[in-house]
C-alpha positions, 0 to 999 in steps of 0.5 A: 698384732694378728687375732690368732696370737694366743691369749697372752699376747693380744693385751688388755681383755678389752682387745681380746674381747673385741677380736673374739667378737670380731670373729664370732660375727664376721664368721657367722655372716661368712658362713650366712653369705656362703650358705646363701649363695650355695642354696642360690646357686644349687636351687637354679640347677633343675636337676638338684631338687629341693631335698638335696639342695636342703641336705648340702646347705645343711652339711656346709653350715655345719662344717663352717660352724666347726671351722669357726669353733676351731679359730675361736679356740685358737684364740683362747691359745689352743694351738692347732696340734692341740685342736687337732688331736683333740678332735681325733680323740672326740671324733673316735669316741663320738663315731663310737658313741653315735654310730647310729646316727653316723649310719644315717649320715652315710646313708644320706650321703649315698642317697645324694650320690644314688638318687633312688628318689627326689622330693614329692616322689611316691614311695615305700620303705618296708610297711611305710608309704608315702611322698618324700617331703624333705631329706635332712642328713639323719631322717628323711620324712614321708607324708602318707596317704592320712596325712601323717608324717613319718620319719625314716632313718637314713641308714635304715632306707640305705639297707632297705628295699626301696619302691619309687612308685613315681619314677616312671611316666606310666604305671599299670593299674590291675583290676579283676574282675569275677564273673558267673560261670555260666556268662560268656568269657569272650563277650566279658573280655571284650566288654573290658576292652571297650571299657579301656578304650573308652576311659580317659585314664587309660593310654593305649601304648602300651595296650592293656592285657585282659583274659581270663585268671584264675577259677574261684568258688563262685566264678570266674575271674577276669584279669585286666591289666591296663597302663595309665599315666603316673598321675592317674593311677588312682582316677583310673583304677577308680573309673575303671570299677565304675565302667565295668559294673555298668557295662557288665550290667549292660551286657547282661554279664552276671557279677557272682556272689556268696550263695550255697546250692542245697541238695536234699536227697530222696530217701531223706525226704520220704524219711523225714516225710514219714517221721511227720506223718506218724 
């Protein structure tokens, strides 16, 4: 007597209860060994990082979890029409209903198939930045520089600009600099020059940009655009600060700031002059 007979057919309750244990249970250790072996045979790929790895073994779970519902309800004597249409039915009015929710699926989805970023990559999705610390199907959570977390939609990173900021080996770090006009642009830029290839951030392939920017209302700014490694990018606009004002000082090369230069004419003076006299 086979377990999927409708109810009336399988006996006395005490059978019918042993075959929808036999089910529950051995459906859950079923779904529990392919799950295993699944994020055992995705976690060996290099490849596949940790985040994919977790929203595959998610999305699998749950479909074997649907599977397991749709045989216990045939136990019950639902057959397979019935289940089916069933399911269309509430399939219609859920993807009504969670339409949101669907989108952040979708979105998680295409993130898989993209891949426009893997877990522990430095990125910003709109006014939130920080490291991707996981990738569910609804919500791919960030670790900012404060150590919140923050979690995004997937739909929402799906229709949004996204900036991976680690995908690359070398990043360029951009410092200016403002110096007096009366210092000597040539002597500062040089002095920058020296800076970079001194530093042990900065690489020399390719080779930092420097020359003079934009004129300001104390001085003049002096541009530095220097390539680091990805994981130097903050030691080296750090470093980079550090060296310039010592050597600035060093060569006598004057930093400007905020000050206001006041004229008094000479007809005002002897006026005011005359004014205390009498």
């Amino acid at each position: 007597m086979g377990i999927f007979e409708p109810i009336a057919k399988l006996g006395p309750a005490w059978v019918f209860f042993i075959n929808l244990a036999c089910v529950i249970v051995g459906g859950l250790m079923i779904t529990g060994i392919i799950v295993a072996v699944l994020r055992k045979v995705l976690t060996k790929s290099e490849k596949i990082d940790n985040a994919i790895v977790a929203f595959i073994v998610n999305a699998v779970k749950v479909i074997c979890i649907i599977i397991l519902l749709t045989i216990v309800l045939q136990l019950f004597g639902v057959s397979m029409t019935t289940i089916v249409a069933v399911l269309g039915a509430a399939g219609a009015a859920i993807a009504l209903a969670l339409k949101d929710s669907l989108a952040n699926v979708a979105g998680g989805i295409m993130i898989i198939i993209t891949h426009p970023f893997k877990q522990g990559d430095l990125i910003s999705v709109g006014e939130n930045r920080g490291y991707v610390e996981s990738i569910d199907l609804f919500l791919t959570k960030l670790r900012t520089f404060d150590r919140r977390t923050v979690s995004i939609p997937n739909g929402l990173i799906n229709t949004s600009v996204v900036y991976n900021e680690s995908d690359r080996e070398i990043r360029r770090v951009d410092c200016r600099y403002s110096i007096a006009y009366e210092a000597d642009v040539a002597k500062a830029i040089d002095t920058l020059k020296k800076v970079c290839a001194e530093s042990e951030f900065i690489v020399s392939d390719p080779p930092p940009i420097i020359g003079a920017g934009p004129y300001g209302d104390n001085g003049i700014t002096i541009e530095c655009l220097a390539y680091c490694k990805t994981e130097d990018y903050w030691n080296a606009g750090y470093d980079l600060n550090k060296r310039v004002k010592d050597a600035f000082a060093e060569e006598g090369i004057e930093i400007p700031y905020p000050h206001m230069d006041v004229t008094v004419k000479n007809s005002l003076s002897k006026k005011f002059n005359s004014t205390c006299k009498g």
